[in-house]
C-alpha positions, 0 to 999 in steps of 0.5 A: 776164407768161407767155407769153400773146400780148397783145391787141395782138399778136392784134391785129397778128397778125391785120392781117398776115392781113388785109394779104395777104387783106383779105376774110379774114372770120375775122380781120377777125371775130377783130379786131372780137372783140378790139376788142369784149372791150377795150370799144372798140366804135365800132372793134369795130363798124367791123370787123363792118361791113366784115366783112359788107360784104365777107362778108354771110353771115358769121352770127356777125357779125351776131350779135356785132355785136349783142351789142356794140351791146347792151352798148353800150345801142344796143338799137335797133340792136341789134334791127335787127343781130340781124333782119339776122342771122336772115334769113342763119342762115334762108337758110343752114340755119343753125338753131343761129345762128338759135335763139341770135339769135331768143332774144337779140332775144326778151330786147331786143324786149320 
């Protein structure tokens, strides 16, 4: 077993950070990732939902969310996820983000 914190505890470590600060968009993100990983994608992207609910210029949201979407063959959403996500990366200079999600929905929008 190690030492290695199991996906649980990750997850119950970050709960207690979001218990205290329920707009902590970094563990509300390291959530919907964990949940993302272990293929529970409906709960994966009920957290990215809240989270940009909550903090709509959180950029790699957008951007996980639509990989998971995407994983989960959801194409269409995905493509409409990743749109969303490069009007924030554009409006936040973020151009490293921006690149990255243009070239994924330039693979989905064929």
């Amino acid at each position: 077993m190690g030492s290695e914190p199991t996906r649980m505890d990750k997850i119950a470590g970050l709960k207690e950070i979001l218990a205290l600060d329920p707009k902590n968009s970094f563990a509300r993100y390291g959530i919907a990732m964990e949940l993302a990983k272990s293929g529970e994608t409906a709960a994966a992207l009920a957290e990215f939902d809240t989270l940009l609910a909550n903090d709509p210029d959180y950029t790699a949201g957008y951007f996980m969310a639509a990989q998971t979407l995407a994983t989960a063959g959801r194409t269409a959403e995905a493509i409409e996820r990743l749109k969303a996500g490069i009007g924030c990366a554009a409006r936040s200079g973020n151009s490293h983000a921006l690149s990255e999600m243009q070239s994924m929905l330039d693979e989905l929008d064929r």
